[in-house]
Backbone as CSV, one residue per row, in Angstrom:
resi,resn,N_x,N_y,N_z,CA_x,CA_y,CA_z,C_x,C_y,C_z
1,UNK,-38.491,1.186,18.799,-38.633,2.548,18.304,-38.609,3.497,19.504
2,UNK,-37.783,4.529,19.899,-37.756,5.443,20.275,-38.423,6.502,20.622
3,UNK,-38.765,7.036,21.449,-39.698,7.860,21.133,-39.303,8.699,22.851
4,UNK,-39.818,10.175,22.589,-39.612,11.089,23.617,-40.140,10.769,25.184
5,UNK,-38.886,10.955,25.827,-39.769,10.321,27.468,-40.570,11.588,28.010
6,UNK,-41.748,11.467,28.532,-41.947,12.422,29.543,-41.538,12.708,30.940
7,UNK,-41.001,13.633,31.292,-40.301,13.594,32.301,-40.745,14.716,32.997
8,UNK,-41.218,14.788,34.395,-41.748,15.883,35.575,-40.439,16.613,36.422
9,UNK,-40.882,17.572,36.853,-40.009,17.892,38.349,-39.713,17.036,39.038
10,UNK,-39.862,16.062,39.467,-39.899,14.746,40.361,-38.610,14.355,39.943
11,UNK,-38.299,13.658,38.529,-37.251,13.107,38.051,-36.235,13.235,37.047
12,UNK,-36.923,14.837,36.792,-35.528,15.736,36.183,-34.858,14.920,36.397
13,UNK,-33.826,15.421,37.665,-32.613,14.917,37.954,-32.080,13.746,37.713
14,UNK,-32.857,12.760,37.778,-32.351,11.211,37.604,-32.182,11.061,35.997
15,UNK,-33.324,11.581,35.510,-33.449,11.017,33.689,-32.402,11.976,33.101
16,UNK,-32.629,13.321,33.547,-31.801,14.561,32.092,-30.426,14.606,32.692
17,UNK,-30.063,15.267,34.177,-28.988,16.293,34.645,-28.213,14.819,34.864
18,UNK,-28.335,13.637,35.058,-27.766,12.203,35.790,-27.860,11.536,34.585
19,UNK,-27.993,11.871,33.085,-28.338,11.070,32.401,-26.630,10.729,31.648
20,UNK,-26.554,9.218,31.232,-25.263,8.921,30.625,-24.765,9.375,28.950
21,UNK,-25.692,9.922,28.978,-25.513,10.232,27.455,-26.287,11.696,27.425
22,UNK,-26.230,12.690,26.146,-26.624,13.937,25.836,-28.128,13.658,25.843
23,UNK,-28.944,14.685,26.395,-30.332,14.642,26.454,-30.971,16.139,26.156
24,UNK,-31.736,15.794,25.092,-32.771,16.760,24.514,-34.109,17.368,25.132
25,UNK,-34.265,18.096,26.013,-35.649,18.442,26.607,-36.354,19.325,25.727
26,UNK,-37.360,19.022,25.562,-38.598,19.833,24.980,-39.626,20.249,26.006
27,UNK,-39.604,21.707,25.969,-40.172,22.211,27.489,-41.519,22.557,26.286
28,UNK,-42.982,22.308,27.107,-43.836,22.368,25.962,-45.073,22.695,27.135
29,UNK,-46.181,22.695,26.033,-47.452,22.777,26.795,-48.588,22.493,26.002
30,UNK,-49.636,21.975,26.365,-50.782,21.645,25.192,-51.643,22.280,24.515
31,UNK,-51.544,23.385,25.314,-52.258,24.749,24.643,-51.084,25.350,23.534
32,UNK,-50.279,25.476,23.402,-49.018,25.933,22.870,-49.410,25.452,21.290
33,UNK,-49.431,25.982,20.503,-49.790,25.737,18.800,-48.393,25.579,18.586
34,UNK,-47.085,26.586,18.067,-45.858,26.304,17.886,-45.065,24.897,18.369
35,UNK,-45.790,24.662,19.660,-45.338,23.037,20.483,-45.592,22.362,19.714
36,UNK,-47.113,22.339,19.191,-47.263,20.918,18.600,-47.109,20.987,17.162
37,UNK,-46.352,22.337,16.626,-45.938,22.272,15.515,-44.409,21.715,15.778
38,UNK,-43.649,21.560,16.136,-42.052,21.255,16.457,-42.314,19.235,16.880
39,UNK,-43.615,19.078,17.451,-43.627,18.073,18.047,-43.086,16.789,17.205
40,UNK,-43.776,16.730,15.749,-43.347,15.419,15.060,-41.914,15.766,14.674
41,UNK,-40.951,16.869,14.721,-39.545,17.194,14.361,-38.951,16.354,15.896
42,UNK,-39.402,16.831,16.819,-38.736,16.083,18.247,-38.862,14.708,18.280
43,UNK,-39.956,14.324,18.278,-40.164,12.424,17.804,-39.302,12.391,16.853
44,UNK,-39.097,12.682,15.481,-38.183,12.173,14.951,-36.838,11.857,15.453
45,UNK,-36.293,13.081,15.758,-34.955,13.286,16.444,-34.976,11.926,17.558
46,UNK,-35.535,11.658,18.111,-36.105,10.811,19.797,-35.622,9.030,18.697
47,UNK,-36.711,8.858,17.828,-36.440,7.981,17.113,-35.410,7.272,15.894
48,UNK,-34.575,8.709,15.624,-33.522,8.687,14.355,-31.978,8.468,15.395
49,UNK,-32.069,9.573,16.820,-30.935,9.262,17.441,-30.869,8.751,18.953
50,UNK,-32.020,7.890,18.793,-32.224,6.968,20.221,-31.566,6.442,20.606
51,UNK,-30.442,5.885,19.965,-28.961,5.634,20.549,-27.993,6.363,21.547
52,UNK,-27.666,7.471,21.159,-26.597,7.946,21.028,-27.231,9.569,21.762
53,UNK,-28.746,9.804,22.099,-29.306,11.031,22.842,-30.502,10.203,23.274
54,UNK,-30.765,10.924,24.365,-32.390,10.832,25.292,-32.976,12.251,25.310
55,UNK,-34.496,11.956,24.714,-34.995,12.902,24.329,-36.373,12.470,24.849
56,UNK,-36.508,13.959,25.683,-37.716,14.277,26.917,-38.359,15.275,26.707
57,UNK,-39.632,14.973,27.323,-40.420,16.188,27.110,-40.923,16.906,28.453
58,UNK,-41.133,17.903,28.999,-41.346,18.578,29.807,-42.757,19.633,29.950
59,UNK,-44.210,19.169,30.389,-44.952,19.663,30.380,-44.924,21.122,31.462
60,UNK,-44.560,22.405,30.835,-44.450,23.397,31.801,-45.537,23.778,33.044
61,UNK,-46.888,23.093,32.385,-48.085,23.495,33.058,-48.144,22.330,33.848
62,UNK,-47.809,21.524,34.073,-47.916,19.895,35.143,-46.791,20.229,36.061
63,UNK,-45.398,21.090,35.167,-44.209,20.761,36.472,-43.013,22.038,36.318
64,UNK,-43.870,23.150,37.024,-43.413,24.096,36.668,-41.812,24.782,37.599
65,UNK,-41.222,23.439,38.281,-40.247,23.946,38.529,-39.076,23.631,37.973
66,UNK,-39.069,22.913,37.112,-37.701,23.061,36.226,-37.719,24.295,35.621
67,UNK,-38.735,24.369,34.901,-38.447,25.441,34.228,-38.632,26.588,34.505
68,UNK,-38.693,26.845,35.427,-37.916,28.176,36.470,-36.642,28.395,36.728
69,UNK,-36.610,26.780,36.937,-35.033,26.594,37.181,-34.043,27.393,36.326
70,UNK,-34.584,26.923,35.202,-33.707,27.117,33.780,-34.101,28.099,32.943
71,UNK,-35.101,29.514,33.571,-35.554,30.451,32.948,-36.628,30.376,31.862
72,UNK,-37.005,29.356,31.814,-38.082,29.514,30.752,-38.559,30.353,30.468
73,UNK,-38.858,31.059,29.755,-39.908,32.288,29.497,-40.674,32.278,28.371
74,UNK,-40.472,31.270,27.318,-40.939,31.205,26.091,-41.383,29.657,25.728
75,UNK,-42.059,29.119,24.905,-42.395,27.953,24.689,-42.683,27.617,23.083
76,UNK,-42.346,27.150,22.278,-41.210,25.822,22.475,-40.116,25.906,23.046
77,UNK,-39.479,25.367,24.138,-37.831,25.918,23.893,-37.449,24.444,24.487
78,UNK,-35.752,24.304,23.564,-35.737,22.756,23.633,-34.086,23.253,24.122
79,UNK,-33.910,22.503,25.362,-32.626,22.418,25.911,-31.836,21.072,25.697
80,UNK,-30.494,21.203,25.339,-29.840,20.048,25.641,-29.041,20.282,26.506
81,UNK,-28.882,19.392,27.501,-28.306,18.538,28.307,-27.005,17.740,28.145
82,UNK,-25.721,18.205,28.751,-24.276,17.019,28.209,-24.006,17.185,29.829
83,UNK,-23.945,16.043,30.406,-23.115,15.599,31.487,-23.836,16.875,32.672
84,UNK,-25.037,16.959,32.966,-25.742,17.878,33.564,-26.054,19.381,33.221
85,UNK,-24.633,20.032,32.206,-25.054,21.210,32.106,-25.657,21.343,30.619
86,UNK,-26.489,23.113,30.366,-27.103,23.190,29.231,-25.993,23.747,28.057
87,UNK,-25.471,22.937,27.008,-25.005,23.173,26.323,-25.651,23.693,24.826
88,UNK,-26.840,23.508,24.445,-27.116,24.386,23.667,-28.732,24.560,24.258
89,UNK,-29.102,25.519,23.373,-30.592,26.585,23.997,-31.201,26.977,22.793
90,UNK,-32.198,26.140,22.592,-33.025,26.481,21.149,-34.762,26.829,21.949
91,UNK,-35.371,28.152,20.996,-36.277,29.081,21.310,-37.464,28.997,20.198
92,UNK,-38.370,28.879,20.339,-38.927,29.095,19.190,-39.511,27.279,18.007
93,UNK,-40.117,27.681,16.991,-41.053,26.328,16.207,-39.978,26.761,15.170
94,UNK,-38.594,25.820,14.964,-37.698,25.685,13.969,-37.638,24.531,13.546
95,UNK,-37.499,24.280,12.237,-37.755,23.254,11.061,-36.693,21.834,11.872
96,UNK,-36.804,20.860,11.978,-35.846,19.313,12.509,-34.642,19.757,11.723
97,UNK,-34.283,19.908,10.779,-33.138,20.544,9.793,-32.278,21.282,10.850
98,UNK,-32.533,22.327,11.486,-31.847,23.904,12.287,-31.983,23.220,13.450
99,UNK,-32.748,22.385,14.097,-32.430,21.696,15.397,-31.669,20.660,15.476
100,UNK,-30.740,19.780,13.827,-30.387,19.169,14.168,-28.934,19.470,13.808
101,UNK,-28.842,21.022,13.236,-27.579,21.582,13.303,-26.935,22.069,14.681
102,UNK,-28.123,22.636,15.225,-27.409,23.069,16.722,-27.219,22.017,17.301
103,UNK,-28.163,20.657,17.795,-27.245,19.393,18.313,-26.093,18.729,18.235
104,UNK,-26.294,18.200,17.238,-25.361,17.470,16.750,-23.613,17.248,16.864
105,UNK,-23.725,19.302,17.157,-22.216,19.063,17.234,-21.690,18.842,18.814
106,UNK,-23.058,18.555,19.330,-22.516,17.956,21.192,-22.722,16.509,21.020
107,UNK,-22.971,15.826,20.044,-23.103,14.286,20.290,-22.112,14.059,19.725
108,UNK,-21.285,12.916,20.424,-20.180,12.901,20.328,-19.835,11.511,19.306
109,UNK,-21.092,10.321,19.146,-21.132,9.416,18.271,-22.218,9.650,17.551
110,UNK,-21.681,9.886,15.795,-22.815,10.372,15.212,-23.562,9.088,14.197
111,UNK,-24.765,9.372,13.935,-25.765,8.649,14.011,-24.977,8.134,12.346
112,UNK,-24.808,6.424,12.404,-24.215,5.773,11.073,-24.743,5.751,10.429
């Protein structure tokens, strides 16, 4: 079973931007109410398309230089990742339904 990696500043690079397949970051925080409303929609996703995407989570308050990197300014916000760059940019506590319309159409083998 699948399930979301946590991933720091440290190893961004190796797990998401170096990763062989499309990767889902969930930039989050534990104080964040909207976070841990989106949270069981991201596990799903982590566990339904563990094949075919890698799906990470990103504590903003433990490792706050990615997401500088990449402008953060808001939280939930869930980036994907294709072949290092950000191809789509989702903002906000939206239903697994609307997050798995904006994905989907960057994965390139879809879930059988």
């Amino acid at each position: 079973m699948a399930k979301p990696l946590a991933v720091t500043d440290a190893d961004f690079q190796n797990e998401i931007l170096n990763s062989d397949k499309p990767a889902l970051v969930d930039f989050w925080a534990e104080w964040c109410g909207p976070c841990r409303m989106i949270a069981p929609s991201v596990a799903a996703i982590a566990e339904e398309y563990g094949e075919v995407l890698k799906v990470a989570k990103v504590d903003v308050d433990e490792n706050p230089a990615v997401p500088g990197r990449y402008g953060i300014v808001g939280i939930p916000t869930l980036m994907l990742f294709k072949n290092g760059e950000v191809v789509e940019r989702i903002t906000g506590a939206l239903p697994k339904e609307r997050i798995l319309a904006q994905i989907l159409p960057h994965i390139e083998t879809a879930k059988a």
